[in-house]
PQR file with spaces between the fields and no chain letter, atoms N, CA, C, O and H, PARSE charges and radii, in Angstrom:
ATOM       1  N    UNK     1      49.198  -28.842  -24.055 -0.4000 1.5000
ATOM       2  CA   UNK     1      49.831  -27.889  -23.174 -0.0000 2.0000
ATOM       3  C    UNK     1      51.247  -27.584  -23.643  0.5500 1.7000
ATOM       4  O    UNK     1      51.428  -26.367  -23.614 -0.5500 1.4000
ATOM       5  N    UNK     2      52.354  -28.283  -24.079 -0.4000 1.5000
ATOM       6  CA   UNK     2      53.169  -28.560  -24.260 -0.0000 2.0000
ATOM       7  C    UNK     2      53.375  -27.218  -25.582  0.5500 1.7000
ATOM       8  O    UNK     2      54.149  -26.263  -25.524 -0.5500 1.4000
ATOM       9  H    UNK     2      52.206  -29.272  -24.102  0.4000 1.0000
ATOM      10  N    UNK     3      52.467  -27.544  -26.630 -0.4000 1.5000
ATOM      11  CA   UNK     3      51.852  -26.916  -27.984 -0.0000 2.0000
ATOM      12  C    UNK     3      51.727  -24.941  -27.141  0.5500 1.7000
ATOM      13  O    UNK     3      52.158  -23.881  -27.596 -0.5500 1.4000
ATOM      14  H    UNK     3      51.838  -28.320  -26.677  0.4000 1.0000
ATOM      15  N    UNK     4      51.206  -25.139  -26.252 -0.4000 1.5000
ATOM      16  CA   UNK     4      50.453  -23.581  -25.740 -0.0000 2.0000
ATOM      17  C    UNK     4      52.030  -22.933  -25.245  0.5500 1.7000
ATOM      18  O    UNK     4      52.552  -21.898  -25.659 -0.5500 1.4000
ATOM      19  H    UNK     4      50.857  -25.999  -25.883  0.4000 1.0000
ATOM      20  N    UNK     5      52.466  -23.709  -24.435 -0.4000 1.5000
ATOM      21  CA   UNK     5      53.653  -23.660  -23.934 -0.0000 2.0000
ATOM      22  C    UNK     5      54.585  -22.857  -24.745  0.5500 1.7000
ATOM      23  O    UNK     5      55.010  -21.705  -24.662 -0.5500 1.4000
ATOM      24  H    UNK     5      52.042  -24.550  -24.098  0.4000 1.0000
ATOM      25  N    UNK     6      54.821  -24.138  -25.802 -0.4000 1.5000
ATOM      26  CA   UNK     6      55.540  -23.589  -26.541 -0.0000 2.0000
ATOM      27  C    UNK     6      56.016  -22.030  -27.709  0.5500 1.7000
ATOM      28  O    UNK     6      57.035  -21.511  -28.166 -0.5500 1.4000
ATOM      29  H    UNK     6      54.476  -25.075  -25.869  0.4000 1.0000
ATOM      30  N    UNK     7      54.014  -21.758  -27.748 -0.4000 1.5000
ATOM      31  CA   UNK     7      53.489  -20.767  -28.192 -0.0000 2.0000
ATOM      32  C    UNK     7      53.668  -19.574  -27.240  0.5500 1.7000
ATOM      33  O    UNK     7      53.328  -18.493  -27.721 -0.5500 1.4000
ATOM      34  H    UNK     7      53.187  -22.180  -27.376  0.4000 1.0000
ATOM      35  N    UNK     8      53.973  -19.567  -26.424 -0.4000 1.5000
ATOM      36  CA   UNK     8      53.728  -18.723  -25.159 -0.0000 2.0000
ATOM      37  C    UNK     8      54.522  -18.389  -24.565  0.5500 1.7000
ATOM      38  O    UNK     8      54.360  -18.079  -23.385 -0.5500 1.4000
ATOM      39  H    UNK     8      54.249  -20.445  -26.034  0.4000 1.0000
ATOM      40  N    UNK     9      56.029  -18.317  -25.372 -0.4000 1.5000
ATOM      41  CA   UNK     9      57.157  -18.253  -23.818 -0.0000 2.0000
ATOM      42  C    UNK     9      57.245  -17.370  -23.257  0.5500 1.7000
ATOM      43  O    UNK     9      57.832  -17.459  -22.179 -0.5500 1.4000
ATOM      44  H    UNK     9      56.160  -18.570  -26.331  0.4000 1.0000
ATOM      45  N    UNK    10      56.624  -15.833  -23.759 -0.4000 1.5000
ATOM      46  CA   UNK    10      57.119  -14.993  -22.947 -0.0000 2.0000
ATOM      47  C    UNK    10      55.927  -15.039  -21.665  0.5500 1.7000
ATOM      48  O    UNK    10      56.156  -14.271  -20.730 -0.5500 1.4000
ATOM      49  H    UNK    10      56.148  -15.760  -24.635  0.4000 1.0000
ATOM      50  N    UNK    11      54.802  -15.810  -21.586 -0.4000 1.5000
ATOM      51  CA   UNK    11      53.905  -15.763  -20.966 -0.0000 2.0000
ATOM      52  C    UNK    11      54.283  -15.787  -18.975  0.5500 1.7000
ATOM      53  O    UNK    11      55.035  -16.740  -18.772 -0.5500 1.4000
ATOM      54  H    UNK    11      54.616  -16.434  -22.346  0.4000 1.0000
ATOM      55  N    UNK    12      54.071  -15.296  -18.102 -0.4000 1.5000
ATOM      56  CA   UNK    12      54.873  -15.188  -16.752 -0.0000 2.0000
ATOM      57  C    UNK    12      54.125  -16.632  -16.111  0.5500 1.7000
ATOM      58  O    UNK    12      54.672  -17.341  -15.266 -0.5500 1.4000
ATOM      59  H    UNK    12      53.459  -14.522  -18.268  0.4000 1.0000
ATOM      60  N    UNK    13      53.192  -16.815  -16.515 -0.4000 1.5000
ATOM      61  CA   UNK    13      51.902  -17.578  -15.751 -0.0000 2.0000
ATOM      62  C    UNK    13      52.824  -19.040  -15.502  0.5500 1.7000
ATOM      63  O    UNK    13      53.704  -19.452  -16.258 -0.5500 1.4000
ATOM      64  H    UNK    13      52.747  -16.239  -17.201  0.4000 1.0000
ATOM      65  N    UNK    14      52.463  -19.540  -14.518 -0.4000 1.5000
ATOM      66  CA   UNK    14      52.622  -20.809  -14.102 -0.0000 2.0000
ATOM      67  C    UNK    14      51.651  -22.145  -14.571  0.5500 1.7000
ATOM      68  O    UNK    14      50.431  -22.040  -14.442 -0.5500 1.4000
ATOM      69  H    UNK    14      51.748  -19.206  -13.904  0.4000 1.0000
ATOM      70  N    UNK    15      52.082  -23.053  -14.969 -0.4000 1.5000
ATOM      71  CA   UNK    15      51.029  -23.609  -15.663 -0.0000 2.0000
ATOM      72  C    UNK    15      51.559  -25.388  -15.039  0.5500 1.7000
ATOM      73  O    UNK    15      52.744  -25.718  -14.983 -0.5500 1.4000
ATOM      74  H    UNK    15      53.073  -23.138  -15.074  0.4000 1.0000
ATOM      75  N    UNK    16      50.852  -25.954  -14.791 -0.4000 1.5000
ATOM      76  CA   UNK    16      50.839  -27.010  -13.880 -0.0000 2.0000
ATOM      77  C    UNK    16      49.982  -28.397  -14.729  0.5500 1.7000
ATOM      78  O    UNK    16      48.854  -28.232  -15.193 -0.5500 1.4000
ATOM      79  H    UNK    16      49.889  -25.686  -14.836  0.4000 1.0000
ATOM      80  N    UNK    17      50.551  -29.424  -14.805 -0.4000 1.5000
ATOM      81  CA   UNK    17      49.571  -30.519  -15.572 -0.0000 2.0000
ATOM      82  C    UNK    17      50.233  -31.490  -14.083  0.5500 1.7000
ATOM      83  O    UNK    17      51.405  -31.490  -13.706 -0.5500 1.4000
ATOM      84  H    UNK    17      51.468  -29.558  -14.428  0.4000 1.0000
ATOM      85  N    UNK    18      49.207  -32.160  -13.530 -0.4000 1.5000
ATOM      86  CA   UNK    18      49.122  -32.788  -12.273 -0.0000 2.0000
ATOM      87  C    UNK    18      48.898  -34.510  -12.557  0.5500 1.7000
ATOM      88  O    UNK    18      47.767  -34.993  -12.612 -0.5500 1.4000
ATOM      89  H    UNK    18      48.255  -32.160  -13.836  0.4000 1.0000
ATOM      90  N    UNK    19      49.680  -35.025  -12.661 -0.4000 1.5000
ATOM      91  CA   UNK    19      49.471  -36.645  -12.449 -0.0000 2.0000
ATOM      92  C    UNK    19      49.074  -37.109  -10.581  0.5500 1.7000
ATOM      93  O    UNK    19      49.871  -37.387   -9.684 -0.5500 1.4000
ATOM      94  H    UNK    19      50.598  -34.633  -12.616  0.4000 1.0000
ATOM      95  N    UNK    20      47.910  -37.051  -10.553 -0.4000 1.5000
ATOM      96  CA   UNK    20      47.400  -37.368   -8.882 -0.0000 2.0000
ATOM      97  C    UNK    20      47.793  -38.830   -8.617  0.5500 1.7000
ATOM      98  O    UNK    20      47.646  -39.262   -7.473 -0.5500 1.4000
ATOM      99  H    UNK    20      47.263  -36.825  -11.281  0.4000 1.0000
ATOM     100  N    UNK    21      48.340  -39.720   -9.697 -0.4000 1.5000
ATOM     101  CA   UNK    21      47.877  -40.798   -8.830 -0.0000 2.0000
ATOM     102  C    UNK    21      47.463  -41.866   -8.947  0.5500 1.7000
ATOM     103  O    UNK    21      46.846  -41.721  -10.002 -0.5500 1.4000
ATOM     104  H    UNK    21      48.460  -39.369  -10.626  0.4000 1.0000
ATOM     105  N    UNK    22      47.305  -42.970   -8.641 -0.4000 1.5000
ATOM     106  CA   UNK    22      46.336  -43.963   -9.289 -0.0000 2.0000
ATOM     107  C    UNK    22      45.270  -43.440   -7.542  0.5500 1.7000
ATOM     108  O    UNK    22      45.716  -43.010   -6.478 -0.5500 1.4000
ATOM     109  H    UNK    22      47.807  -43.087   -7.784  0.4000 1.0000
ATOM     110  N    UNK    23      43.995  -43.702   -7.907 -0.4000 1.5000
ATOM     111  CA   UNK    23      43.213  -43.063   -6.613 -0.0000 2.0000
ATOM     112  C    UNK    23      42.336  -44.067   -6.802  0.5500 1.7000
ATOM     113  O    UNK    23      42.142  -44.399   -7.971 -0.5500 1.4000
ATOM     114  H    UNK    23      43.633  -44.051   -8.771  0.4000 1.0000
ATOM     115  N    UNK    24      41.622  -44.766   -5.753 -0.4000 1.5000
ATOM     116  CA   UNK    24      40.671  -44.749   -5.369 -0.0000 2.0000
ATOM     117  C    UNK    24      39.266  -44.066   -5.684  0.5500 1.7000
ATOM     118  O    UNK    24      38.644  -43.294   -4.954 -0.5500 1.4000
ATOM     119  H    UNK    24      41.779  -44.496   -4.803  0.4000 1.0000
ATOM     120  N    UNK    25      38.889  -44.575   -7.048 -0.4000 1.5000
ATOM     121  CA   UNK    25      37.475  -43.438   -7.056 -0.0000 2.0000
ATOM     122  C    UNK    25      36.925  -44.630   -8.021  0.5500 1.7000
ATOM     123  O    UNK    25      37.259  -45.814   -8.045 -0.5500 1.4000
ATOM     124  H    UNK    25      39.394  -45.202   -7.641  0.4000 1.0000
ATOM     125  N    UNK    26      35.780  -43.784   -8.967 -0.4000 1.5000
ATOM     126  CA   UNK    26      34.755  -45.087   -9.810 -0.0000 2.0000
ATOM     127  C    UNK    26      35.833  -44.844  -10.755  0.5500 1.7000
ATOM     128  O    UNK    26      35.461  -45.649  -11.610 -0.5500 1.4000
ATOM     129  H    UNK    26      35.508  -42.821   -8.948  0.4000 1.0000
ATOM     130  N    UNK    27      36.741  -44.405  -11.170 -0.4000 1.5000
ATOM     131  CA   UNK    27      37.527  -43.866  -12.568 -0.0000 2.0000
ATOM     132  C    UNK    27      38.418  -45.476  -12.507  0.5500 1.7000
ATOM     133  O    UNK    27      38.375  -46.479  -13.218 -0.5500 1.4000
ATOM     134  H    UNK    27      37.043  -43.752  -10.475  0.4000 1.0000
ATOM     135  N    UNK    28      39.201  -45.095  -11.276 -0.4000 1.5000
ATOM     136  CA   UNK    28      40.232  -45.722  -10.825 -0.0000 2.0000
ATOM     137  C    UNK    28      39.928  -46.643  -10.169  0.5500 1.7000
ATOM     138  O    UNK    28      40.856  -47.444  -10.056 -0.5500 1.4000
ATOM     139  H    UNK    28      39.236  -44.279  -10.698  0.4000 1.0000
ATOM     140  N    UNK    29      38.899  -46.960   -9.589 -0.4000 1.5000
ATOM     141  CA   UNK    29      38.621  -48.611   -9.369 -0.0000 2.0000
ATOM     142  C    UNK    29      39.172  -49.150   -7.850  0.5500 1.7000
ATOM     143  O    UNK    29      40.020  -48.463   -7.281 -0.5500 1.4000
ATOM     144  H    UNK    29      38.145  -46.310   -9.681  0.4000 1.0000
ATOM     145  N    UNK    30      38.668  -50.402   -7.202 -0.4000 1.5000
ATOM     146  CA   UNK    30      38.819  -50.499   -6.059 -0.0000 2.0000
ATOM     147  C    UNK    30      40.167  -50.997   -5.699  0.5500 1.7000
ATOM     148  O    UNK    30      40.506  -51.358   -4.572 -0.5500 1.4000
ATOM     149  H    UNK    30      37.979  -50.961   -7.665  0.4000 1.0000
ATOM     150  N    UNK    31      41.028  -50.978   -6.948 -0.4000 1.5000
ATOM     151  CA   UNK    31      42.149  -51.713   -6.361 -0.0000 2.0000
ATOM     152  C    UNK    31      43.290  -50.485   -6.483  0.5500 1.7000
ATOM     153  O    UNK    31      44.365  -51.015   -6.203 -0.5500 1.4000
ATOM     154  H    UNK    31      40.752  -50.684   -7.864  0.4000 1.0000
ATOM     155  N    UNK    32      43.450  -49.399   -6.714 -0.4000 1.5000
ATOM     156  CA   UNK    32      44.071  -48.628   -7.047 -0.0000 2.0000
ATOM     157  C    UNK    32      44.546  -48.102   -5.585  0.5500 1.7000
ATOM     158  O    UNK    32      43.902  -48.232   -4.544 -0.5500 1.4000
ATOM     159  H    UNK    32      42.576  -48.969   -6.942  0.4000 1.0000
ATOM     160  N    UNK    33      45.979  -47.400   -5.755 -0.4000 1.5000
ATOM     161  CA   UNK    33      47.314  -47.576   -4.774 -0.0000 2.0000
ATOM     162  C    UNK    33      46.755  -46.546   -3.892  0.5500 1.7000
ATOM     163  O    UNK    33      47.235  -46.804   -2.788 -0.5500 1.4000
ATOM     164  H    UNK    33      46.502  -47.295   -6.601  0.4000 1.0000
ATOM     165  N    UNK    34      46.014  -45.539   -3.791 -0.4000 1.5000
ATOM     166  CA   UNK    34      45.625  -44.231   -2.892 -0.0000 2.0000
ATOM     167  C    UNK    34      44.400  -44.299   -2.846  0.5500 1.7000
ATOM     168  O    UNK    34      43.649  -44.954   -3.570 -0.5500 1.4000
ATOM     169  H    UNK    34      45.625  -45.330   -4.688  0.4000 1.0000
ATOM     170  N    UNK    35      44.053  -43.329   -1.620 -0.4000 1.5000
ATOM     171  CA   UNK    35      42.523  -43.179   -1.363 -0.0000 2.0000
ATOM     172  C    UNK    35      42.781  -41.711   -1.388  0.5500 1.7000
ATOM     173  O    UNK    35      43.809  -41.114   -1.069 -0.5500 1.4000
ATOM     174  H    UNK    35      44.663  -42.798   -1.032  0.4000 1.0000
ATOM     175  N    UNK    36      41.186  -41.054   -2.009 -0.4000 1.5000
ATOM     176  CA   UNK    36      41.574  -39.776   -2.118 -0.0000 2.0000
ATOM     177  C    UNK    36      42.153  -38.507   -1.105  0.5500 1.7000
ATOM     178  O    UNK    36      42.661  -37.424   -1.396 -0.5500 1.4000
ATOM     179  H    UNK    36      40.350  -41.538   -2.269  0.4000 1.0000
ATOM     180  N    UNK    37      41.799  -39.231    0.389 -0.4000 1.5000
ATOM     181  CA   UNK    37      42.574  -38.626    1.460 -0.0000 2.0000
ATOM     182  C    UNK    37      44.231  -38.595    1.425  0.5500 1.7000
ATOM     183  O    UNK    37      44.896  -37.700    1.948 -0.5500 1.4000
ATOM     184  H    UNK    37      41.387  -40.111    0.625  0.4000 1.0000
ATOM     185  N    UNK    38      44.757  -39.692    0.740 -0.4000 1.5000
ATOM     186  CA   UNK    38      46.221  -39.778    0.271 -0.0000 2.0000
ATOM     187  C    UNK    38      46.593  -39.049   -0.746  0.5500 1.7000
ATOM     188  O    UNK    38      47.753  -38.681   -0.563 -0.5500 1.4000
ATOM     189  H    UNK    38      44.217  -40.419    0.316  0.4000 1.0000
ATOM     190  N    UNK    39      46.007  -38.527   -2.089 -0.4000 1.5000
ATOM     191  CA   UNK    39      46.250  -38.123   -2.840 -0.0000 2.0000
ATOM     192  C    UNK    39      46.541  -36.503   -2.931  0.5500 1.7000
ATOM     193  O    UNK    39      47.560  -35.865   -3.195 -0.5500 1.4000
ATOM     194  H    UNK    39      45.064  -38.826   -2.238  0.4000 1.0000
ATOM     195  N    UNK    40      44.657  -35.973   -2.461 -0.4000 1.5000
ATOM     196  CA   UNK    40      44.780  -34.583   -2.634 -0.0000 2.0000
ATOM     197  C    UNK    40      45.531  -33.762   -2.205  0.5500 1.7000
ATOM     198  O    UNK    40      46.101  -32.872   -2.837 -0.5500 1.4000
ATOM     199  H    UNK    40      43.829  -36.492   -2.246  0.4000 1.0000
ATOM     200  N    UNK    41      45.613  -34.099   -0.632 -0.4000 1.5000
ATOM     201  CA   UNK    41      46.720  -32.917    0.391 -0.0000 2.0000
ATOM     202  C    UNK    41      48.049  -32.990   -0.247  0.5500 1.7000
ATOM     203  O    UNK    41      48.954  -32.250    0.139 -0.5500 1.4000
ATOM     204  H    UNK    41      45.150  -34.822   -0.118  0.4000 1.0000
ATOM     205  N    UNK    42      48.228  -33.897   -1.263 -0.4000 1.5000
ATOM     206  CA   UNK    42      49.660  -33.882   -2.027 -0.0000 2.0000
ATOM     207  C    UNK    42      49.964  -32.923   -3.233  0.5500 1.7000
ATOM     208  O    UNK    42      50.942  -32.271   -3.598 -0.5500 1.4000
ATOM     209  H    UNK    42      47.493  -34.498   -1.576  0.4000 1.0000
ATOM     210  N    UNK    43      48.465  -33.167   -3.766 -0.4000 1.5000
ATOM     211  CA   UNK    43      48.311  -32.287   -4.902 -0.0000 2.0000
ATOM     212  C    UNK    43      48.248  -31.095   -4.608  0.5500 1.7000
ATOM     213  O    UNK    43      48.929  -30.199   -5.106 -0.5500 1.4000
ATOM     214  H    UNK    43      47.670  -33.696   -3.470  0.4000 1.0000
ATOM     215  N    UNK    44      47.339  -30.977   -3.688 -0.4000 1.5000
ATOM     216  CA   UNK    44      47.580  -28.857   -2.936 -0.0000 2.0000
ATOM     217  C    UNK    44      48.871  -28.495   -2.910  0.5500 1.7000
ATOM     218  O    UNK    44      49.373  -27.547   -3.514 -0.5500 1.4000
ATOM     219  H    UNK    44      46.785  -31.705   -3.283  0.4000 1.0000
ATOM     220  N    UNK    45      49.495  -29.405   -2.074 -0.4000 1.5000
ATOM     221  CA   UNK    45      51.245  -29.197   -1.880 -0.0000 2.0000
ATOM     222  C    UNK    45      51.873  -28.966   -2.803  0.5500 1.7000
ATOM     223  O    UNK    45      52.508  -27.912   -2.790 -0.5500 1.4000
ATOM     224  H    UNK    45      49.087  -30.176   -1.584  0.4000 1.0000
ATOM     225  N    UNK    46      51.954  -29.814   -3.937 -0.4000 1.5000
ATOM     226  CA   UNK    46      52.613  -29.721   -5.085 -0.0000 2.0000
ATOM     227  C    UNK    46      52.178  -28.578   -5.605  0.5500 1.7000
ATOM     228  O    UNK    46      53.032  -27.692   -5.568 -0.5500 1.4000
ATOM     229  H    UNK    46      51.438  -30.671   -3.948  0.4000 1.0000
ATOM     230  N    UNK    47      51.116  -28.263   -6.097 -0.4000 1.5000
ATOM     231  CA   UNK    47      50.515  -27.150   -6.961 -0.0000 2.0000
ATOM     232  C    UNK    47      50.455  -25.403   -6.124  0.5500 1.7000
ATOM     233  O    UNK    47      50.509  -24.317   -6.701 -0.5500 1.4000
ATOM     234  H    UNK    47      50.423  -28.983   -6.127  0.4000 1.0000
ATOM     235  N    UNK    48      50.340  -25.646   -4.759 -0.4000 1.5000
ATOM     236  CA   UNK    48      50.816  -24.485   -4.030 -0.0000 2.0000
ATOM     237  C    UNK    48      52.383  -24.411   -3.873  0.5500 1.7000
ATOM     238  O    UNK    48      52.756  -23.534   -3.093 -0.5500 1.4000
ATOM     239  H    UNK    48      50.296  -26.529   -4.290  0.4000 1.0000
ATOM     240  N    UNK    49      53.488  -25.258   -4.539 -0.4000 1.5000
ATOM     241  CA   UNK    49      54.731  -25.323   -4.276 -0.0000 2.0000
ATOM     242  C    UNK    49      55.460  -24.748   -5.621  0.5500 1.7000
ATOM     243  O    UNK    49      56.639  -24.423   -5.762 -0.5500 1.4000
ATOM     244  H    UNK    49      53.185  -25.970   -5.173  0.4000 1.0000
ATOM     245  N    UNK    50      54.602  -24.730   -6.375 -0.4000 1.5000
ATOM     246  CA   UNK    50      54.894  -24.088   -8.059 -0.0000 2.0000
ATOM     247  C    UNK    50      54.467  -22.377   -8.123  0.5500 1.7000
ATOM     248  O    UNK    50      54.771  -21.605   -9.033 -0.5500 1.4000
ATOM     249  H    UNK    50      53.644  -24.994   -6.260  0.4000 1.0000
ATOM     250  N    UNK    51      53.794  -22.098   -7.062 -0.4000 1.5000
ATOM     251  CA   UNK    51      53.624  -20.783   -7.502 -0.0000 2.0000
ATOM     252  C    UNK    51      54.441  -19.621   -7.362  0.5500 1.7000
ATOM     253  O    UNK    51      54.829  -18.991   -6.378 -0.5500 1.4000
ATOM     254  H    UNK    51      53.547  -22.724   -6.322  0.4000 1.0000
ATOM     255  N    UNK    52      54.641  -19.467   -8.869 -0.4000 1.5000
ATOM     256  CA   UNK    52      55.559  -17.850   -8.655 -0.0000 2.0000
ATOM     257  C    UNK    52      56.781  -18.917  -10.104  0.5500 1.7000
ATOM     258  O    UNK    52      57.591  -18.473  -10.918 -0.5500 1.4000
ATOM     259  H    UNK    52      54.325  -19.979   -9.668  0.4000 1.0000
ATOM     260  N    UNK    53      56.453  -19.973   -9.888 -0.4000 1.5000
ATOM     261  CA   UNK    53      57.438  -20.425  -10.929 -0.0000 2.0000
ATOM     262  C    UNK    53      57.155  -20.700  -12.282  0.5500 1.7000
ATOM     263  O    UNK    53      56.783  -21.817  -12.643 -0.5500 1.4000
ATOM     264  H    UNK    53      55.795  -20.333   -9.227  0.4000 1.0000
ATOM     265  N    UNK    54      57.311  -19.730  -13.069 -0.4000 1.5000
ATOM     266  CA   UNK    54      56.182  -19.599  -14.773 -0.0000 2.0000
ATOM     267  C    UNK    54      56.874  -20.826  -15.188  0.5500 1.7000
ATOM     268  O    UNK    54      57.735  -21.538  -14.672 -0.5500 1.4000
ATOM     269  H    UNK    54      57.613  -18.823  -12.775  0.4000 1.0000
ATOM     270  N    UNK    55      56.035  -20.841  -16.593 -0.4000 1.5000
ATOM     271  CA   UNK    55      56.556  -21.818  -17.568 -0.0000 2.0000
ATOM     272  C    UNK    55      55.392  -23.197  -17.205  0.5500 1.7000
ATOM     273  O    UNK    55      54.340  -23.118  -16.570 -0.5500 1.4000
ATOM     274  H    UNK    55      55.335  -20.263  -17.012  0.4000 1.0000
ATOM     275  N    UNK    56      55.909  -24.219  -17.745 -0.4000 1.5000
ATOM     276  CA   UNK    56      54.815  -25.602  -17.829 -0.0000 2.0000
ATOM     277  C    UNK    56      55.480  -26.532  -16.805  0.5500 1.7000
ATOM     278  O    UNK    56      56.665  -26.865  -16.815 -0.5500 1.4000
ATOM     279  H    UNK    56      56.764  -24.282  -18.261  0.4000 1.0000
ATOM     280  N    UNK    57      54.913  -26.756  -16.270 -0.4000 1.5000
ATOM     281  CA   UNK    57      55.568  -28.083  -15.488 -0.0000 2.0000
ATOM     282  C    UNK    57      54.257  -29.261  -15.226  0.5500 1.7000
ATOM     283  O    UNK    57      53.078  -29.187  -14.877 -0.5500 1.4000
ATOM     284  H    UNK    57      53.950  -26.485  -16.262  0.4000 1.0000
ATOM     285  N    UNK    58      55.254  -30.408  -15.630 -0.4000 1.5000
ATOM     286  CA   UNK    58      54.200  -31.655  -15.642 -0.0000 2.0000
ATOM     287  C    UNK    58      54.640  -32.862  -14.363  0.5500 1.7000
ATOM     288  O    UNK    58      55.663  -33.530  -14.514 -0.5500 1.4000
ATOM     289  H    UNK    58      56.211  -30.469  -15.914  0.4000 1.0000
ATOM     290  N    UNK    59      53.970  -32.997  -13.426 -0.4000 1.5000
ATOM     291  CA   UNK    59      54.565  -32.956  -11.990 -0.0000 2.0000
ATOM     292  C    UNK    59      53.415  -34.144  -11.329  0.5500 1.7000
ATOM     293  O    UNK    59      52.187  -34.052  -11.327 -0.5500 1.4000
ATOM     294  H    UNK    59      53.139  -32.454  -13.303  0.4000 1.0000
ATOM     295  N    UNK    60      54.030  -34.947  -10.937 -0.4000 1.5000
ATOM     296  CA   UNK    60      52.952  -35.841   -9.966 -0.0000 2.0000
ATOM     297  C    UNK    60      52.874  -35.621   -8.781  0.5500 1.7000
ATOM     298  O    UNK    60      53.747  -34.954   -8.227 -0.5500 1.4000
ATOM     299  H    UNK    60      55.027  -35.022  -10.938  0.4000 1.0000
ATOM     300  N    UNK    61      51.719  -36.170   -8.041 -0.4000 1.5000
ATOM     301  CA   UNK    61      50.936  -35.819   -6.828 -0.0000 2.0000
ATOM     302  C    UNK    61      52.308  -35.556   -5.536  0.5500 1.7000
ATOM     303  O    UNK    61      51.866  -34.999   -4.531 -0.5500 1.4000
ATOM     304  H    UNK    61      51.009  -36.712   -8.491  0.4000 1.0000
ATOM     305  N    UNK    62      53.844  -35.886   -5.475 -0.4000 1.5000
ATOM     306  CA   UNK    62      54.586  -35.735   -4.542 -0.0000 2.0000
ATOM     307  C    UNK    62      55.281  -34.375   -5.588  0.5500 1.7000
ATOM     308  O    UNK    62      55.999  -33.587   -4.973 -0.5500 1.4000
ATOM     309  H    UNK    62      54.203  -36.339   -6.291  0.4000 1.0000
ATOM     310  N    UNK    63      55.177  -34.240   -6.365 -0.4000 1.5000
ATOM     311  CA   UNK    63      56.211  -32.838   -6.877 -0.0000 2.0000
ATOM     312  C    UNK    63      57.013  -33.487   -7.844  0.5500 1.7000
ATOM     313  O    UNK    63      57.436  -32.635   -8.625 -0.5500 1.4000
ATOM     314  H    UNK    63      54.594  -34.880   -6.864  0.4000 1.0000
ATOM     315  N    UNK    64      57.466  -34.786   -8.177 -0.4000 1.5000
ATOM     316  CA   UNK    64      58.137  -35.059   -8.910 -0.0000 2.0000
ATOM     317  C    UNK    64      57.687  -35.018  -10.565  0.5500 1.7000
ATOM     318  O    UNK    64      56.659  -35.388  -11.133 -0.5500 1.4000
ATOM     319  H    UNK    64      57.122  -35.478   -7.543  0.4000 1.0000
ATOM     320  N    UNK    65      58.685  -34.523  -10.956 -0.4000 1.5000
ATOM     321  CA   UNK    65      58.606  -33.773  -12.530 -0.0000 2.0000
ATOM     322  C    UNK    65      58.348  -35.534  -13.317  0.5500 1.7000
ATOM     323  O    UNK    65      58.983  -36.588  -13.268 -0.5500 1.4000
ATOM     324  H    UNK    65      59.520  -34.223  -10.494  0.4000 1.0000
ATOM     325  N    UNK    66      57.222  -35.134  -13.917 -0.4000 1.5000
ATOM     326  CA   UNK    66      56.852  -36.755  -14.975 -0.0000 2.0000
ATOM     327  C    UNK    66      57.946  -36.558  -16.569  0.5500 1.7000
ATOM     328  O    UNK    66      57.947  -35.462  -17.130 -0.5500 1.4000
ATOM     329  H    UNK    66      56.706  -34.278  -13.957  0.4000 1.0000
ATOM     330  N    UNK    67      58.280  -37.016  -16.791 -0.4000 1.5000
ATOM     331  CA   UNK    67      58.670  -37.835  -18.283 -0.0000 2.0000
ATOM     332  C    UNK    67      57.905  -37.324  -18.947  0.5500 1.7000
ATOM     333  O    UNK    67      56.785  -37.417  -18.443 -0.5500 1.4000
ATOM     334  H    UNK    67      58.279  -37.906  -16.335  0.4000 1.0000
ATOM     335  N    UNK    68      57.912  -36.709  -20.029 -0.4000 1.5000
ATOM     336  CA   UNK    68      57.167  -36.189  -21.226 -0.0000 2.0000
ATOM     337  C    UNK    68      56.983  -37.771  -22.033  0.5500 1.7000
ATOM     338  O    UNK    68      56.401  -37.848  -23.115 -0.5500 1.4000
ATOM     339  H    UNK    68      58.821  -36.633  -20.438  0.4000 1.0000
């Protein structure tokens, strides 16, 4: 993404890479910090809270921008 990104600046589009989480699922296993009722309504939030704002943003399940 980072690569497309970079290729792309004049591009308007909003582009979103979502860290949800450690969750609760078969991926993530029974000991993991969220259940997916904790996770998603965060991720809507976050990802409906980016729109209209182009460029890449790499953002976990509360909105906070991750560390490349």
């Amino acid at each position: 993404m980072r690569s497309f990104a970079a290729r792309h600046t004049d591009d308007p589009r909003t582009l979103v890479l979502m860290a949800p989480g450690w969750v609760r699922t078969d991926l993530g296993g029974p000991k993991a910090r969220l259940s997916i009722e904790e996770s998603i309504p965060n991720v809507v939030k976050t990802i409906d809270a980016q729109k209209g704002k182009p460029g890449l943003h790499y953002l976990d399940y509360l909105g906070r921008t991750v560390p490349w």
